[in-house]
N, C-alpha and C positions, 0 to 999 in steps of 0.2 A: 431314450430320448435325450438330446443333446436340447442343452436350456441356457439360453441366450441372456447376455445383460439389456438392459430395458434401450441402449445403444444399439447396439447390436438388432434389437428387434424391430426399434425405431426405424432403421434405415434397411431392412429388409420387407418389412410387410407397411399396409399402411394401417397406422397407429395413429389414434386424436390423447394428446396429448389429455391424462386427468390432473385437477388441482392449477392451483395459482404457480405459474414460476418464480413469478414476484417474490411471492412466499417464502418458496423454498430455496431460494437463491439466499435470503434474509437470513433463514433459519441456518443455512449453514454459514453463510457468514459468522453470526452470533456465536456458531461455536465452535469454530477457527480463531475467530477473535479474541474469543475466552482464553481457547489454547496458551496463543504469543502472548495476550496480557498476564497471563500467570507467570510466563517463564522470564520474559524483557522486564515487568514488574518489580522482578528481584533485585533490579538496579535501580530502581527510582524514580524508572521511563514509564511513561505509558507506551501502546506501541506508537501511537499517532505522533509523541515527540521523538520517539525513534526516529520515525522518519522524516520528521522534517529533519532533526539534527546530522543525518546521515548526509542528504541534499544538502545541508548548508557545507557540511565539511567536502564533499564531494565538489562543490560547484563554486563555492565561497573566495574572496569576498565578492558579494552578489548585489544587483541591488531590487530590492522589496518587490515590486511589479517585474522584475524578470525572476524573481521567484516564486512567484505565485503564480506565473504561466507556465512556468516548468512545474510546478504541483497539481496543477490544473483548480488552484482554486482561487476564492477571490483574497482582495486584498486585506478587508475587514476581516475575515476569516485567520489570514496568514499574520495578522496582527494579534490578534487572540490567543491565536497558537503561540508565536512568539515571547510572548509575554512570559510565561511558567522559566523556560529555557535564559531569557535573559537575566530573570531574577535571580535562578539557580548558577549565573556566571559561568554558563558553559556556552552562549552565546552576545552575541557583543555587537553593535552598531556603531559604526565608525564616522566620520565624516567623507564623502565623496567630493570627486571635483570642483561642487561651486556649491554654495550652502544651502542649496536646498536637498540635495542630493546625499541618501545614506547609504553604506554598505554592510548587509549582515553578513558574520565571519563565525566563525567557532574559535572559541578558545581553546587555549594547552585546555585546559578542565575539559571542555567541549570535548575535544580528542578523543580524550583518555577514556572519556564517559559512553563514546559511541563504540570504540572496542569494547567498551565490559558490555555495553549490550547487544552488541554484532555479536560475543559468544554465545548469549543467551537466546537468541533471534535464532544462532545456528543451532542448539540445542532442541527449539523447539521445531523449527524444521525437520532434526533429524526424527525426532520421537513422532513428526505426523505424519512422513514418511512411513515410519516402523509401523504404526497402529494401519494406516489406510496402504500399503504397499507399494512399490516404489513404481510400477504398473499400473496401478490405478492411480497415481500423483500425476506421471505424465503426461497420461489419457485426460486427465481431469484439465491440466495446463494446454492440452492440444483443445480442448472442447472449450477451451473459457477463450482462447486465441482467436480461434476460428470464428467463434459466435461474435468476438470483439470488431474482429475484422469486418464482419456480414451486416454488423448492425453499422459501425461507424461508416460502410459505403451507402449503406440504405439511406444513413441521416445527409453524408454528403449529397445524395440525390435528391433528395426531401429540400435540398437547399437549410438541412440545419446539421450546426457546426459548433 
């Protein structure tokens, strides 16, 4: 007997989905999450300032509301976030064109700080690639693509955005 992944059988027979996906989208989250934070950690990132610091050096100098729609989140939020990073001097608020206007930048510090933990981001990458198989990472990245795609036309039709 040849035994299908729950994929696989999904989409050949018809199947009602059992349990919450909400949940189980959660539950692995929580321990992917775990994963990057143990290993980015080691530099004194959480992964969440990883990644703004990544976007700021990527995108940088920026200004505050055209980065927090590139993050997709709010601006109170991206102020909070900011806060840890600015203190630690690895990011910096500048003055912009006319004085009401700021631009967040990464420092040299900022840089330096986002390779030591782009090594460690790649490490952890590589090691959940190695435990879950580089076959089922892909499968997993086409299934979260796909479903991303499916829901953000649904929401555009729904008239929400």
């Amino acid at each position: 007997m040849i035994s299908m992944s729950p994929v696989t059988a999904a989409s050949s027979t018809t199947v009602k989905p059992q349990g919450c996906t909400n949940l189980k989208l959660r539950q692995l989250v929580r321990v992917v999450g775990a994963h990057y934070d143990a290993e980015v950690g080691k530099t004194g990132l959480k992964t969440t300032q990883y990644s703004l610091l990544s976007y700021i050096c990527k995108l940088g100098p920026i200004r505050a509301v055209e980065l927090a729609q590139q993050m997709h989140m709010s601006a109170s939020t991206l102020s909070r976030n900011l806060r840890p990073l600015i203190d630690a001097g690895w990011v910096e608020q500048a003055p912009g064109p006319d004085a009401r206007s700021w631009f967040i930048q990464a420092t040299a510090d900022g840089h330096a700080k986002r390779t030591e933990a782009q090594r460690r981001w790649r490490a952890a990458q590589e090691a959940l690639n190695a435990r879950l198989g580089a076959q089922r990472v892909v499968a997993l990245h086409a299934l979260i693509d796909e479903s991303l795609t499916i829901l953000d036309d649904e929401g555009a039709d729904l008239g929400h955005e």
